[in-house]
C-alpha positions as CSV (number, residue, x, y, z in Angstrom):
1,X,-38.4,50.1,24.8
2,X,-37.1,49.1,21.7
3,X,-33.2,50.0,22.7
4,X,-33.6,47.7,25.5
5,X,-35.2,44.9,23.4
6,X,-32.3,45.6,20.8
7,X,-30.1,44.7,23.8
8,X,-31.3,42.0,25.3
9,X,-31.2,39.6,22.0
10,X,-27.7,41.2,21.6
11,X,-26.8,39.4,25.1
12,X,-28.9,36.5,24.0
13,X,-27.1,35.6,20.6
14,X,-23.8,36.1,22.5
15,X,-24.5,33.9,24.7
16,X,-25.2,31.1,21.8
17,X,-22.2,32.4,19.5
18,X,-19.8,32.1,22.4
19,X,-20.7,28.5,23.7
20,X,-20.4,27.7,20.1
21,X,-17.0,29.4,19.5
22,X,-15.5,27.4,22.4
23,X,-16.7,24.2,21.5
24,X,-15.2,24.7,17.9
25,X,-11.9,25.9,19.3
26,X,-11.5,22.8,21.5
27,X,-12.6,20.3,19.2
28,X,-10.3,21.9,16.5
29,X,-7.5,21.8,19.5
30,X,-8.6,17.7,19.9
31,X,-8.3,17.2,16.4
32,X,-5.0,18.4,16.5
33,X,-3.7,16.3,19.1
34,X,-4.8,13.5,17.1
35,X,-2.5,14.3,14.9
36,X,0.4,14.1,18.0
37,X,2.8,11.2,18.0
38,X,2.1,8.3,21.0
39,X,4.7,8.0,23.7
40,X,5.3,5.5,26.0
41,X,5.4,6.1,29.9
42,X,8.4,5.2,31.5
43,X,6.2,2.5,33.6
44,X,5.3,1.2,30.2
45,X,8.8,1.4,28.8
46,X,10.4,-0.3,32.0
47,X,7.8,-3.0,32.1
48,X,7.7,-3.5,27.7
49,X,8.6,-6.9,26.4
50,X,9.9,-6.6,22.8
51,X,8.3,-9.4,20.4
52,X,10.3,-11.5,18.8
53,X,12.4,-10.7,15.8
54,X,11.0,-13.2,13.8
55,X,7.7,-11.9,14.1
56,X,9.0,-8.2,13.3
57,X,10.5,-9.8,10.0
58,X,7.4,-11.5,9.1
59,X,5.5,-7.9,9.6
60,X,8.0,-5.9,7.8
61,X,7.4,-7.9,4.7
62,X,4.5,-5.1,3.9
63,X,7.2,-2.4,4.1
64,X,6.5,0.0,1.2
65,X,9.8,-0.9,0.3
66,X,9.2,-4.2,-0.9
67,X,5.7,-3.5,-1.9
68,X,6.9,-1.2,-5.0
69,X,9.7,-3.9,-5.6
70,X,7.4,-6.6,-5.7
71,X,5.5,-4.5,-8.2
72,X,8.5,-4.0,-10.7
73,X,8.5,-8.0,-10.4
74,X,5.2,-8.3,-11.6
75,X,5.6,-5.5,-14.7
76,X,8.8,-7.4,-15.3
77,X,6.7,-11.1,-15.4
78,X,4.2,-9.9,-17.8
79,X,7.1,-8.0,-19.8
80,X,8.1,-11.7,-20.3
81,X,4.9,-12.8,-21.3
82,X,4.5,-10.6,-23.8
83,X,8.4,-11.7,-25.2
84,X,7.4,-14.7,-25.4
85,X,4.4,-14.5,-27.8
86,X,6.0,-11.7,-29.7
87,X,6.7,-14.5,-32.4
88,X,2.7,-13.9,-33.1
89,X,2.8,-10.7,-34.8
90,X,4.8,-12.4,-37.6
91,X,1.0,-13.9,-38.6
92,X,-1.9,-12.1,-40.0
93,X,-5.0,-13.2,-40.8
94,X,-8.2,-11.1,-42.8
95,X,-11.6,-12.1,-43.8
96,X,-14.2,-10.2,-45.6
97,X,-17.8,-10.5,-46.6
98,X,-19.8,-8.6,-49.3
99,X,-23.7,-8.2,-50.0
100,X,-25.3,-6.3,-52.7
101,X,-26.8,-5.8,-56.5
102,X,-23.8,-5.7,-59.1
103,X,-25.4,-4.0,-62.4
104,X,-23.9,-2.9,-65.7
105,X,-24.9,-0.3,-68.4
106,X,-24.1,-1.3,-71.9
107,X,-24.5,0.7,-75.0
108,X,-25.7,-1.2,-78.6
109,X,-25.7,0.9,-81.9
110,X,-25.1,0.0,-85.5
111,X,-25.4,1.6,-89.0
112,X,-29.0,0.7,-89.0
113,X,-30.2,1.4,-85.2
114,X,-29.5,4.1,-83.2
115,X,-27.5,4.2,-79.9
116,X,-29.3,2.3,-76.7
117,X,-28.4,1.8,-73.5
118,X,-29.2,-1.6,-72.1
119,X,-28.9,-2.2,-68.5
120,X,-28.3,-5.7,-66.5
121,X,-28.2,-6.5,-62.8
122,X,-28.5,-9.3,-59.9
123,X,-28.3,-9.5,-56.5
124,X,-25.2,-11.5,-55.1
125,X,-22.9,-11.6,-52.3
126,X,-19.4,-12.8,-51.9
127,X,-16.7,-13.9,-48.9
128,X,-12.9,-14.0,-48.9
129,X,-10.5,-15.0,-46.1
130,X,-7.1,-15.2,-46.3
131,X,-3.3,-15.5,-44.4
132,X,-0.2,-13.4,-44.1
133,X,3.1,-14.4,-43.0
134,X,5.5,-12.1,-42.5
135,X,9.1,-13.0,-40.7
136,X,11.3,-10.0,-40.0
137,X,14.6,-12.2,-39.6
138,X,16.2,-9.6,-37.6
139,X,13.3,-10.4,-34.9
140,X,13.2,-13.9,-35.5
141,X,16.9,-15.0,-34.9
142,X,17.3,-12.3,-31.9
143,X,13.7,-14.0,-30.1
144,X,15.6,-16.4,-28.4
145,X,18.2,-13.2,-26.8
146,X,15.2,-11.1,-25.8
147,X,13.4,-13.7,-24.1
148,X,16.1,-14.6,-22.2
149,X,17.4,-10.6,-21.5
150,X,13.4,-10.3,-20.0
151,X,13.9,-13.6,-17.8
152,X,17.0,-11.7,-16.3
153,X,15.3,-8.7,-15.9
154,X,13.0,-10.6,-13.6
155,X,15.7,-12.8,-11.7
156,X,17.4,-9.4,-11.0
157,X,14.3,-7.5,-9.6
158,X,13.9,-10.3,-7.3
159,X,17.6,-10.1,-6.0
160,X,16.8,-6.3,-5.5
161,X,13.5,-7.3,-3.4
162,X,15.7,-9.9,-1.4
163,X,18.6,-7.7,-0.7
164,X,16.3,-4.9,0.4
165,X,14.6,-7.4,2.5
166,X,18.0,-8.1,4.0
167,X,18.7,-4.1,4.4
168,X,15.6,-3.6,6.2
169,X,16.3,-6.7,8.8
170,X,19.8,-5.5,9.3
171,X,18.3,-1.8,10.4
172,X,14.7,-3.6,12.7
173,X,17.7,-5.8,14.1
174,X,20.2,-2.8,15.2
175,X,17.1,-1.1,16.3
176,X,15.8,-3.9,18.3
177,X,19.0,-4.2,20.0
178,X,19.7,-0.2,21.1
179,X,16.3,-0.4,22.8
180,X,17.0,-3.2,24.6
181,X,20.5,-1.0,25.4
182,X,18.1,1.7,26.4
183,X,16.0,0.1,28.2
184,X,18.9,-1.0,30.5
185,X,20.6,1.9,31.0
186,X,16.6,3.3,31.8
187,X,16.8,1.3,34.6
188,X,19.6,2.6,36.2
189,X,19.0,6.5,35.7
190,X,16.1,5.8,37.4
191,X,18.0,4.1,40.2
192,X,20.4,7.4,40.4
193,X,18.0,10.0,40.2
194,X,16.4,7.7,42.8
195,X,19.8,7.7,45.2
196,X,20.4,11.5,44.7
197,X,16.5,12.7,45.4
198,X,17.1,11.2,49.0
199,X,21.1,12.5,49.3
200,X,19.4,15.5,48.3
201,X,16.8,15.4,50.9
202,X,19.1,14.2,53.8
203,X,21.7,17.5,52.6
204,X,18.7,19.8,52.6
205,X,17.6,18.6,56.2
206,X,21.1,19.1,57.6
207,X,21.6,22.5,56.2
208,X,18.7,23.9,57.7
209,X,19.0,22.2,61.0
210,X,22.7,23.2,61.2
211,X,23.3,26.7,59.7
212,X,27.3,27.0,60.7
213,X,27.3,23.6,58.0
214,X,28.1,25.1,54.3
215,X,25.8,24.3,51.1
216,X,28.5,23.0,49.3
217,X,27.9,19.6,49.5
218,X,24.2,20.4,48.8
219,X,24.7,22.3,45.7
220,X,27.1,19.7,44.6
221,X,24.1,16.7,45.3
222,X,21.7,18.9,43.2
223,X,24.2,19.2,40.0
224,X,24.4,15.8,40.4
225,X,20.9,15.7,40.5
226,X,20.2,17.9,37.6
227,X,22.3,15.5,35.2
228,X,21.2,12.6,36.4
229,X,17.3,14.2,35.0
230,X,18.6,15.1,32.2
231,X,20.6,11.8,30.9
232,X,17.4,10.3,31.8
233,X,15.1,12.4,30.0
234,X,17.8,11.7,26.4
235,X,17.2,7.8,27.3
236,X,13.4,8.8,26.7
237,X,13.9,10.4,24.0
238,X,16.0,7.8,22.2
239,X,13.7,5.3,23.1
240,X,10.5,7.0,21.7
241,X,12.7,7.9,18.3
242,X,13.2,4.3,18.0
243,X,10.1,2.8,19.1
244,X,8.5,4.9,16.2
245,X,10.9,4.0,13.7
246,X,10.5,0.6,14.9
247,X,6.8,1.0,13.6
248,X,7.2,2.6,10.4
249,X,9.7,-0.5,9.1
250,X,7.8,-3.3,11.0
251,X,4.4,-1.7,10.6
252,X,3.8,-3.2,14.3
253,X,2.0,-0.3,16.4
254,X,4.1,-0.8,20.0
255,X,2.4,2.7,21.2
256,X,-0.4,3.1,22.7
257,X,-3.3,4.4,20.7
């Protein structure tokens, strides 16, 4: 009796451990596909409308790119700040304040008197304030050069942020224009495979319904037909390739999610 209870709640717990070990293998296989990059259908690609490029250049202004530029600008701006007030450190100032009892010991003693100490004190306080100046010429006559090194400093981050700018237009624009390439020459491999599935189906009708005819001409309309699939299947490719590097520099999402 107790085998057989032994056995039946081994049964029962394997029936709860194994629900429980599929559902954690599929949602750990979901998870992963999360992860999977988002194609386009070749519906969706045929039928896509590209937005316009000024709208892609507008987007592509939060590139990383010119994000960390744009921060070197700003450490460069407050660089020139700080040149610009660095004629303050040639000034001190100090003040100080004092409280207490100041007390002297003094000792008496003549021929006629022996020695005594005689002790006098009062309470008083006391303030002081005061000014330095201290010019270092060497830092005083080459002010004018640092300021002005700093203010070039910033004009030529800001020529680095622009021609980076210009960089990553040039690449959205070449990128723009090969799908647009892409997407025409999509069209037409779609239109061959099209014309050699039904040349392929018309060969393969009279080759069984004449058997004295040779399979020549069929084999030769299914080689055609194999690299017609497979020129189509590199447009796809290229396209999807580009479409995601189309998101990373735009940071426009064209896929969907």
């Amino acid at each position: 009796m107790g085998a057989k209870f032994i056995i039946v709640a081994w049964l029962l717990c394997a029936d709860f451990v194994c629900p429980a070990q599929k559902a954690q293998t599929r949602d750990s296989i979901l998870n992963a596909e999360r992860f999977l990059p988002k194609t386009l259908t070749t519906n969706e690609f045929i039928n896509y409308q590209l937005p316009p490029l000024d709208s892609l250049f507008e987007c592509a202004k939060s590139n990383p790119r010119l994000k960390a530029i744009e921060a070197s600008i700003e450490a460069a701006r407050n660089d020139l700040k700080v040149a610009k007030r660095d004629w303050w450190q040639y000034f001190s100032v100090r003040a100080g304040y004092t409280y207490g009892i100041l007390g002297t010991y003094t000792d008496q003693e003549t021929q006629y008197t022996p020695l005594t100490t005689v002790y006098s004190g009062a309470t008083q306080n006391s303030w002081s304030i005061g000014a330095n100046v201290s010019i270092p010429f060497n830092q005083l006559f080459s002010h004018r050069a640092t300021v002005k090194k700093q203010k070039e400093i910033v004009k030529n981050t800001e020529y680095t942020q622009q021609i980076t700018f210009d960089e990553i237009k040039n690449e959205i624009i070449e990128i723009y224009c090969n799908i647009q390439y892409q997407l025409k020459l999509l069209k037409l491999a779609l239109e061959t495979i099209t014309l050699y599935n039904a040349e392929y189906q018309v060969a393969e009708l009279d080759y069984i319904n004449d058997n004295n005819n040779t399979n020549r001409l069929l084999s030769d309309i299914k080689n055609s037909q194999t690299a017609a699939q497979i020129e189509y299947e590199k447009i796809i490719n290229e396209l999807n390739i580009m479409f995601l590097k189309l998101e990373i520099i735009s940071n426009i999402q064209f896929r969907n999610k």
